[in-house]
C-alpha positions as CSV (number, residue, x, y, z in Angstrom):
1,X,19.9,9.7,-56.7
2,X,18.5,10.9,-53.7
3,X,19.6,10.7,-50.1
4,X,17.9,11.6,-47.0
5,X,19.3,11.3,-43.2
6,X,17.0,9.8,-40.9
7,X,19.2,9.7,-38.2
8,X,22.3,8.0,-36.4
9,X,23.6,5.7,-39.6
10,X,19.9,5.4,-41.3
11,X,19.2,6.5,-44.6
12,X,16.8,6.7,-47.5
13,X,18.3,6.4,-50.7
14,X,16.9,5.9,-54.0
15,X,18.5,4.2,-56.4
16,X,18.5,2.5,-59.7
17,X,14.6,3.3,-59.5
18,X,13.8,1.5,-56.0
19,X,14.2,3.0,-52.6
20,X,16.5,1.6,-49.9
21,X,15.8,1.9,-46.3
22,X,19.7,2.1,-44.5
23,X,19.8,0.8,-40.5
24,X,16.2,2.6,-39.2
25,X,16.7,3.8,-35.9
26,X,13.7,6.3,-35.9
27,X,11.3,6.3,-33.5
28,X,13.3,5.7,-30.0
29,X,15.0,9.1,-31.3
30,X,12.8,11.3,-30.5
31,X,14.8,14.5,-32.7
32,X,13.9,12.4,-35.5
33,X,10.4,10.6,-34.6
34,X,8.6,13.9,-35.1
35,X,10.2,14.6,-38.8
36,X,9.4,11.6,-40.1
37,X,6.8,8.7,-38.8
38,X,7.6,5.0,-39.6
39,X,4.9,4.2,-40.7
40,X,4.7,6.4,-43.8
41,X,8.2,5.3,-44.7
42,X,7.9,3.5,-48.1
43,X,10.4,1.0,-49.3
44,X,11.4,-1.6,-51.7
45,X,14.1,-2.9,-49.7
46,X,15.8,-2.7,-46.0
47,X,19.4,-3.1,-45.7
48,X,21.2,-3.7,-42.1
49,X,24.6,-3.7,-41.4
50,X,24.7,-5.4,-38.1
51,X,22.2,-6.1,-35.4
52,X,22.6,-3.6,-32.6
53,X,19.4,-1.6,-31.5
54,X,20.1,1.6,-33.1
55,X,20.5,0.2,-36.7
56,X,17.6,-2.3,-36.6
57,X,14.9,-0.7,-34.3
58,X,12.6,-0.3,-37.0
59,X,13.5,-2.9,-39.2
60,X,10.7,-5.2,-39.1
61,X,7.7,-2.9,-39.4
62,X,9.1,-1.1,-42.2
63,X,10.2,-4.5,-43.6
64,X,7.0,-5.6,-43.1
65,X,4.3,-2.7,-44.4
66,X,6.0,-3.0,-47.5
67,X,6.6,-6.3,-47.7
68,X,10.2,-4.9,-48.4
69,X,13.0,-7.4,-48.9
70,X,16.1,-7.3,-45.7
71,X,19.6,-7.6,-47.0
72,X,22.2,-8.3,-44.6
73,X,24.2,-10.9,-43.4
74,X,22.9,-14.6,-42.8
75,X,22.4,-14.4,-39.6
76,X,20.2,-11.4,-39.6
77,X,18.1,-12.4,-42.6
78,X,17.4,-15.8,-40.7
79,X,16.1,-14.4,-37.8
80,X,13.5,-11.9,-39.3
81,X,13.2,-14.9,-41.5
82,X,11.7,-16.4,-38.7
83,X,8.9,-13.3,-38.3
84,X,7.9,-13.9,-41.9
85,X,9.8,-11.4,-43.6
86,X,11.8,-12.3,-46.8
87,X,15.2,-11.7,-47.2
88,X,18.6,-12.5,-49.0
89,X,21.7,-13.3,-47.2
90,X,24.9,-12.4,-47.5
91,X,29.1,-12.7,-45.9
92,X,31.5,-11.2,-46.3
93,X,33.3,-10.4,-49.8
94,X,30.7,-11.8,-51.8
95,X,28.3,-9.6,-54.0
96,X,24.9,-10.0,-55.3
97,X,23.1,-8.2,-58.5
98,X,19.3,-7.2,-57.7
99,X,16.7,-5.3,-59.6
100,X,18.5,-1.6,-58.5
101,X,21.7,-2.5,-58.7
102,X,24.7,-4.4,-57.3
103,X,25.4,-4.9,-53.2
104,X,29.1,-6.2,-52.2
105,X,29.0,-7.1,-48.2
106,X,32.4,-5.8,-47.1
107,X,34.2,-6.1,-43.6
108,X,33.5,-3.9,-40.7
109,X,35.5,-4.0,-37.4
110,X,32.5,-3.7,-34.5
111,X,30.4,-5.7,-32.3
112,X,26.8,-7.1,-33.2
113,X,23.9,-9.1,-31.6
114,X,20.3,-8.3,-31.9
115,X,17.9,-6.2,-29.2
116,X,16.4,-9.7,-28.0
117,X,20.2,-11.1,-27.2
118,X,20.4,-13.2,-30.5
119,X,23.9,-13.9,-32.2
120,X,23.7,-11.5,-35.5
121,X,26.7,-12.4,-37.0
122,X,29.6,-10.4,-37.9
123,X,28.9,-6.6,-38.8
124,X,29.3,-5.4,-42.3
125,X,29.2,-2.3,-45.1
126,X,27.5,-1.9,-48.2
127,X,29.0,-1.4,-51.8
128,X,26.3,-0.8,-54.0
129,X,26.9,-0.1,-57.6
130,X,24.8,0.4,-60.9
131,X,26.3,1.6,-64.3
132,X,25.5,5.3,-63.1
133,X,26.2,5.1,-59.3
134,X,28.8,3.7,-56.3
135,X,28.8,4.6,-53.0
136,X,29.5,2.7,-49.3
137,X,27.7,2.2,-46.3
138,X,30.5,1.2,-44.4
139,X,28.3,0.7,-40.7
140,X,29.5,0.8,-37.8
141,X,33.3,0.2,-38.2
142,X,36.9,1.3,-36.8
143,X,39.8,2.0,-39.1
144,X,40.6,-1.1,-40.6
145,X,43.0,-1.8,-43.4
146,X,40.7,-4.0,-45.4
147,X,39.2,-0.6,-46.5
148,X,41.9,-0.9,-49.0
149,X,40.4,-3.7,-50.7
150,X,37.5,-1.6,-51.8
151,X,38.9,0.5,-54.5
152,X,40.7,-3.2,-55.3
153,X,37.7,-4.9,-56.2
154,X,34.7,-2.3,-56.6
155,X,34.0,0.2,-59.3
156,X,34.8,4.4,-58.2
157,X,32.8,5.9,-55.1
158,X,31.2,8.7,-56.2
159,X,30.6,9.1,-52.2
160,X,30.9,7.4,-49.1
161,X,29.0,7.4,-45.8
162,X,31.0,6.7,-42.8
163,X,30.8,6.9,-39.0
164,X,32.5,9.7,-37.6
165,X,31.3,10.5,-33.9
166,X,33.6,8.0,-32.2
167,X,33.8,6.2,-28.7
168,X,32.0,3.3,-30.3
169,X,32.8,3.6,-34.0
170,X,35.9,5.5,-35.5
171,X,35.9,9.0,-35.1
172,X,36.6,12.3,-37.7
173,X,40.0,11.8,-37.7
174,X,39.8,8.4,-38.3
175,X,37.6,8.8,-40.8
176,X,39.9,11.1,-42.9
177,X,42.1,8.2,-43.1
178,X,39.7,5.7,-44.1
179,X,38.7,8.2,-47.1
180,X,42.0,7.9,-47.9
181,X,42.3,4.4,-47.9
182,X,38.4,4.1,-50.0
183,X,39.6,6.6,-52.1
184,X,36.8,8.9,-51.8
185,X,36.6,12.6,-52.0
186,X,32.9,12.9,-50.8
187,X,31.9,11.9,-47.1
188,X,28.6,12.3,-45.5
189,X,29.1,11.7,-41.8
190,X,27.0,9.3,-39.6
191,X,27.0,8.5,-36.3
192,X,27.2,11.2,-34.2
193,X,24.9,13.7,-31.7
194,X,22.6,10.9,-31.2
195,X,23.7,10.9,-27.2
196,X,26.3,12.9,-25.5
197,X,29.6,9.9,-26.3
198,X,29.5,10.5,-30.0
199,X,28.5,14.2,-30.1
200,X,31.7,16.2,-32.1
201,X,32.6,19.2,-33.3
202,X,31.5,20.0,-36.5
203,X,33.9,22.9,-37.8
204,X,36.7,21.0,-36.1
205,X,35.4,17.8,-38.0
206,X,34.7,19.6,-41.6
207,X,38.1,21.1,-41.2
208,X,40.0,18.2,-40.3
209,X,38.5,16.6,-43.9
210,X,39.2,20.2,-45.6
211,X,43.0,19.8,-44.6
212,X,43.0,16.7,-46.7
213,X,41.4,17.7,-49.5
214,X,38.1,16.1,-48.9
215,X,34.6,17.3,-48.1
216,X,32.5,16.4,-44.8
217,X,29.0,16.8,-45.4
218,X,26.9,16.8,-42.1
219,X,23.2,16.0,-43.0
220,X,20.7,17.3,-40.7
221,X,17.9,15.3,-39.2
222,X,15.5,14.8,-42.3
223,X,17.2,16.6,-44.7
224,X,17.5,15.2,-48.4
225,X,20.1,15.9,-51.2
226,X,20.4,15.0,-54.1
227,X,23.6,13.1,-54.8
């Protein structure tokens, strides 16, 4: 499978022979806007973890020059609902098997409501599994204890993507921990040198991982790997 980092927690990511577009937040960031222009992004579905600006931005005109499907919580699938875009709802704990694969909706600790000022529900991760692949989007989250659960109820995480740049999300050293708790070995941060709050310190960060016997991989703006 591949994965490419568009930015902030967005990803592309294809899998079980579709292609997933991960909370878009492309072309207010302008680092990213000139690597890669929305409207040649091709998709088969969009996937947003909560409704804040920078992980919905782009949602509906990528959503919508594909006719791509939105998965996200019920609140958030109603209202682009309501700009003619299909989707299929979801809350928390329960799990749904499409055409690429299986998506459990799992708890996050964060805020959310939409750009326009709409309620968007409570934020969320991603576990989405196949017979050859697992990984977690786990959003914009803190630490929480209910990361536990996921080993619990979901098959091995081959890798994980988790915020790391903290002031509004869990930082590095968090992070760690909550590897620990997913029981992960692989981490590809998110969430961090979009704006000055959440900019870190990438040796400090990698290290911090090292020391636990895990490995921090920080994608660059664009950059694809296979997974």
């Amino acid at each position: 499978m591949k994965v490419k980092y568009t930015g902030q927690a967005g990803f592309i990511v294809e899998f079980g022979g579709k292609t997933l577009v991960i909370d878009p937040f492309i072309s207010a960031n302008p680092n990213m806007s000139e690597k890669l222009k929305v409207e040649d992004i091709k998709c088969d579905y969009v996937l947003l973890t909560h409704g804040h600006q920078d992980h919905v931005l782009d949602a509906e005109q990528i959503a919508k020059q594909n006719k791509a499907k939105i998965i996200s919580n019920y609140e958030i699938v109603s209202y682009y609902g309501q700009k003619g875009i299909e989707g299929h709802p979801m809350n928390h704990g329960g799990e749904w098997k499409f055409d690429f694969g299986t998506v459990k909706f799992v708890n996050a600790v964060h805020s959310s409501v939409l750009p326009d000022g709409t309620y968007a529900g409570n934020s969320g991760g991603f576990v989405i599994y196949n017979d050859e692949k697992c990984f977690y989007h786990a959003g914009d989250t803190a630490l929480t204890m209910d990361m536990k659960l996921i080993p619990m109820t979901c098959p091995k995480l081959d890798f994980a993507i988790l915020p790391i740049g903290d002031n509004f999300t869990m930082g590095y050293k968090d992070a760690v921990i909550a590897a620990e708790f997913i029981e992960c070995d692989k981490i590809i941060g998110c969430h961090f040198d979009t704006f000055d709050a959440i900019t870190i310190d990438h040796e400090d960060a990698k290290e911090t991982f090292s020391k636990r016997q895990k490995e921090l991989i920080l994608m660059g703006l664009g950059q694809e790997i296979e997974m």
